[in-house]
N, C-alpha and C positions, 0 to 999 in steps of 0.2 A: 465466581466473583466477576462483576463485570469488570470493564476496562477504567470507566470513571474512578472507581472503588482501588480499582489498582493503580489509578495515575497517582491519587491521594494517598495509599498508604504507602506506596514508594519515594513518594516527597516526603512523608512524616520521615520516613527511613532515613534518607537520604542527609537531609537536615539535623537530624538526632546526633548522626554520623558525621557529621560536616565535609559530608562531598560534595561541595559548592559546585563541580561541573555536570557532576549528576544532578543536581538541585536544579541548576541554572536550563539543565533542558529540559528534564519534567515539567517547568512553568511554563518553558515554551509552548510543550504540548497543548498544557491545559491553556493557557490560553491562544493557542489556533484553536484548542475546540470550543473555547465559547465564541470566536468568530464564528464558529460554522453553527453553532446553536444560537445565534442572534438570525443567521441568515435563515436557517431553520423555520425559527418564526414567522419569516413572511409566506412559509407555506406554509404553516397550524400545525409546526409542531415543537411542541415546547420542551424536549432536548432530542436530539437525532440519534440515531440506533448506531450500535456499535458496529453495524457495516459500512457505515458513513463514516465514525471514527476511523475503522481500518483502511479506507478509501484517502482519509486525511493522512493517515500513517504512510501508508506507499509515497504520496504525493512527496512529502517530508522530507520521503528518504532520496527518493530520486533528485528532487532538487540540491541535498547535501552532497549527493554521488555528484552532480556535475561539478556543483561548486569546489570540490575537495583536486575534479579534475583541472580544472581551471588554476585553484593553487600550484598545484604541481605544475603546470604550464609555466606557472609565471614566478617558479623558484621561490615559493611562501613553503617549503615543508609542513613546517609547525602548524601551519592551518590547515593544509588537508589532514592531519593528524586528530586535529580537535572536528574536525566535519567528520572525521571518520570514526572516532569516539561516540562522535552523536549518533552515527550511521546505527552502530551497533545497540545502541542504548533504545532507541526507537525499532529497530527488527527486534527486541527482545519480545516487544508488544504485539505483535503480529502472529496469524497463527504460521505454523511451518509452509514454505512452497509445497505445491505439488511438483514432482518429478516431470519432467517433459516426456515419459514415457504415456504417464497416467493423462496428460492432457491432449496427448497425440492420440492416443485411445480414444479419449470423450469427444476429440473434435471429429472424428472418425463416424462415431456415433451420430452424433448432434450434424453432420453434414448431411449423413443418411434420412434420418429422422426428420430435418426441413426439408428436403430434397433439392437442396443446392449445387447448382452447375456451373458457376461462375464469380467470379471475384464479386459481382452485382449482387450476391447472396451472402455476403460475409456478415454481412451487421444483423442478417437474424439468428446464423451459425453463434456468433459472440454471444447473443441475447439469449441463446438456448443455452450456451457453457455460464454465464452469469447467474443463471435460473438454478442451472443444476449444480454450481459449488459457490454462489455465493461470492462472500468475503474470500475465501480461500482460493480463491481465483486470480492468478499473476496475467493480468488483461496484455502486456507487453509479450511474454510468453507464449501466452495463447491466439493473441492475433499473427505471430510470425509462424506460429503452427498452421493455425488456418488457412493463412496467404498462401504456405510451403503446399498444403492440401488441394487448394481448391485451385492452384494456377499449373497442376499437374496435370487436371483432369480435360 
């Protein structure tokens, strides 16, 4: 099932059930992604891939993660609580992390594989680990693995 198919029958869900907080971020989602499927269109394509969703998904979540820190900064409990509700209700949509073991490995690889010798080589190292996992790729994760790699050598 793709993710589309999944944002809608968990809003049917949701609503049937009257879990308005749940309801209330499912819309959100869907509509960040017709944002991104309007912006879509002006490069020709008329809805974007669920790698782009899942790229909108992280985005989501990181942004909730700060803001929920920000609450707790500024003595709002109750809102880092509902940003962290959301946190969670959005990583349901995502596929699992990879382990920092398994991306230590691949960046291992993928350094060898471009033949990178220098911090000046990291954004084809990335571009190689983006190729080879995709959506399933924690870009944050994986660039402070590659920094830690390539400022070793």
């Amino acid at each position: 099932m793709s993710l589309r198919a999944r944002f809608m029958e968990d809003l049917k869900t949701a609503m049937k059930a009257g879990q308005s907080d749940r309801v209330g971020t499912i819309r959100m989602i869907t509509a960040k992604l017709k944002d991104l499927d309007i912006a879509g269109r002006a490069k020709g394509e008329d809805k974007v891939s669920d790698d782009a969703v899942i790229g909108m998904l992280r985005s989501m979540v990181k942004s909730r993660t700060e803001s929920a820190a920000m609450y707790l900064q500024g003595g709002r409990p109750e809102l880092a609580e509902k940003e962290e509700a959301e946190i969670a209700l959005i990583r349901s949509y995502l596929p699992a992390d990879l382990d920092e073991e398994t991306i230590e490995a691949a960046a291992r690889e993928a350094i060898e594989r471009t033949d990178a010798t220098s911090m000046k080589d990291m954004g084809r190292v990335m571009a190689a680990l983006k190729t080879q996992f995709g959506s399933a790729l924690d870009a944050a994760i994986a660039s402070s693995v590659v920094k830690s790699l390539l400022s070793a050598r």
